[in-house]
N, C-alpha and C positions, 0 to 999 in steps of 0.2 A: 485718654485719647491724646496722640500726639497732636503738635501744635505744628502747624505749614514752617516755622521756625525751625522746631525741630526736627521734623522730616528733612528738611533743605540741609541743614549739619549732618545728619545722619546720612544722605544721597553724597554730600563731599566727602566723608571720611571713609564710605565704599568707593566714593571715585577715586582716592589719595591711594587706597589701598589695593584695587586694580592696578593704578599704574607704577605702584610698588615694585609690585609682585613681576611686573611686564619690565621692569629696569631692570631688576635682577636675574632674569631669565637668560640665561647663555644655553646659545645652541652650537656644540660643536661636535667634532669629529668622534664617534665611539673609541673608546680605550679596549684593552683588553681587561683590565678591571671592571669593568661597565655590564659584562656578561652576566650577573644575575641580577643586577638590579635591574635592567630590561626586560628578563625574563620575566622577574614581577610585575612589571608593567603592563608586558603581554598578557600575562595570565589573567589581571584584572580587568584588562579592556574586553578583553573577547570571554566568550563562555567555551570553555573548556581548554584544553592546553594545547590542541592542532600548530595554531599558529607559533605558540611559543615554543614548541618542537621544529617546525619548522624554520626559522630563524636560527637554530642550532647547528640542526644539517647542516645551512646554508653557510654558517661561521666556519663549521669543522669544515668544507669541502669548501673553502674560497672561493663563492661565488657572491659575494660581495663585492660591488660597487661603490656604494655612498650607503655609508649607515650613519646616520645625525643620531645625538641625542639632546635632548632639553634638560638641562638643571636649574634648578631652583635651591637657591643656599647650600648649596652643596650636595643635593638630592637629584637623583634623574627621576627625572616625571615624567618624560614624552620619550618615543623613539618613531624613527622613521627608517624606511630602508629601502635599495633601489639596488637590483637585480640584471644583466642582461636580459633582455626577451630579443626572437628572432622572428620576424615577419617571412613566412615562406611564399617563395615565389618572386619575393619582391625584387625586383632591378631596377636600379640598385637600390638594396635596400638600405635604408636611413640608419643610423646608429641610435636603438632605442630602448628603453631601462623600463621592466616593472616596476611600480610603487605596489610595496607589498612587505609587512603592515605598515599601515601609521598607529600609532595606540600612543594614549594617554593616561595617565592613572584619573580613575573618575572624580576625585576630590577638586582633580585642577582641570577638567574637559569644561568648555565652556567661557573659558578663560584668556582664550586665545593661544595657547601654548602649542595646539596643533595645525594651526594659521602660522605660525613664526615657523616652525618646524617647515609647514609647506612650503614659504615664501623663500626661507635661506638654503631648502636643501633644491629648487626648481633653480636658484639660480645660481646655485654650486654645480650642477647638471649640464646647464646652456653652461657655463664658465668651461667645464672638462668637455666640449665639443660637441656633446651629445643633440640629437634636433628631435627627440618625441618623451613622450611619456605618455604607458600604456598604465590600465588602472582598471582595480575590481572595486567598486564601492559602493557609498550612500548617492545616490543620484542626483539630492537635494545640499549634497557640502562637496564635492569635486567641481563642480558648474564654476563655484566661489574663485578658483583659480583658473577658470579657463578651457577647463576641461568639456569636452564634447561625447555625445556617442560618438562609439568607435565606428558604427554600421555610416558613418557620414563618408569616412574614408576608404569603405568597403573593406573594413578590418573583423575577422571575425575572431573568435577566443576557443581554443582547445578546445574550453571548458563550455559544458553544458551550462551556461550562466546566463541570467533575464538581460537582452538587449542595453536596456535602460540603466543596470549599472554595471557595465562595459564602457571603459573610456578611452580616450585618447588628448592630447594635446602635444601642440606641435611647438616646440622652442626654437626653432627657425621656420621662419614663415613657408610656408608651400611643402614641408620636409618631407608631410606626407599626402600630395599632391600626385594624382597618376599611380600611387602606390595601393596593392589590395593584395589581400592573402591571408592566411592563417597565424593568430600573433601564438608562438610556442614559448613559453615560460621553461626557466629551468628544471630536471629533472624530480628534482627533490618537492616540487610542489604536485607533482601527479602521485607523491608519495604522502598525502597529507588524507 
């Protein structure tokens, strides 16, 4: 049995080595080199290869925005990715970005590498002028940033998808204030 001695050594040398791993963590701009090792990434996060088909389309047809990735020692281990989406109806409507995927390879999820990714690519987003971000996701990790139902804004989604994780948030305050209508994602995602 360990000793409270030893536990307490052992709790620092996973603390050293969490914030290790968080020092070395660089989140930047995707390469064109970066294309399959994201691919892997995707394919790991999610079950089945939809999404990582999808981010492919989305490369080959320039409808990229913001695509972050995380590296660790020289390894990409996270990607994120932001989209146009079109709110119809809306007058005038806000300038605002799908988040679609975020994915982490699972060895390092949990770790904070998809929190770094959220935090530097939301405010690479507000920096390029943009004032919303629309989101399909976990309902209990979007909240973490800010994020709200969309149904608050009277925003609904193409997609036949649960209320609950349907999101929005707003990167200028009021952006989407008085605004309601149908949020339409790019084409390539009614192709998935």
């Amino acid at each position: 049995m360990a000793t409270s001695d030893q536990l307490w050594k052992w709790n620092l040398e996973c603390f050293r080595a969490s914030v290790l791993n968080l020092v070395m963590i660089i989140i930047r701009e995707e390469q064109p080199s970066d294309a399959a090792a994201i691919r892997r990434v995707i394919l790991e996060a999610f079950d089945g290869p939809a999404e990582a088909d999808l981010v492919h389309k989305l490369r080959a047809n320039g409808k990229f925005r913001l695509s972050l990735v995380a590296e660790l020692n020289g390894q990409v281990v996270g990607h994120i990715l932001f989209t146009v989406v079109a709110i119809e109806d809306a007058d005038p409507s806000p300038r605002t970005l799908g988040l679609a995927p975020l994915a982490v390879l699972s060895e390092f999820q949990r770790k904070g590498i998809g929190s770094a990714l959220m935090r530097s690519s939301l405010e690479r987003c507000c920096d390029m002028g943009h004032d919303a971000i629309i989101a399909v996701g976990h309902p209990e990790y979007y909240p973490k940033f800010g994020f709200l139902p969309a149904s608050r804004y009277r925003l609904r989604c193409e997609y036949d998808v649960p209320e609950d994780v349907f999101m929005a948030l707003e990167l200028r305050a009021g952006a989407l204030q008085g605004i309601r209508g149908l949020v339409r994602y790019q084409p390539e995602f009614g192709e998935m």
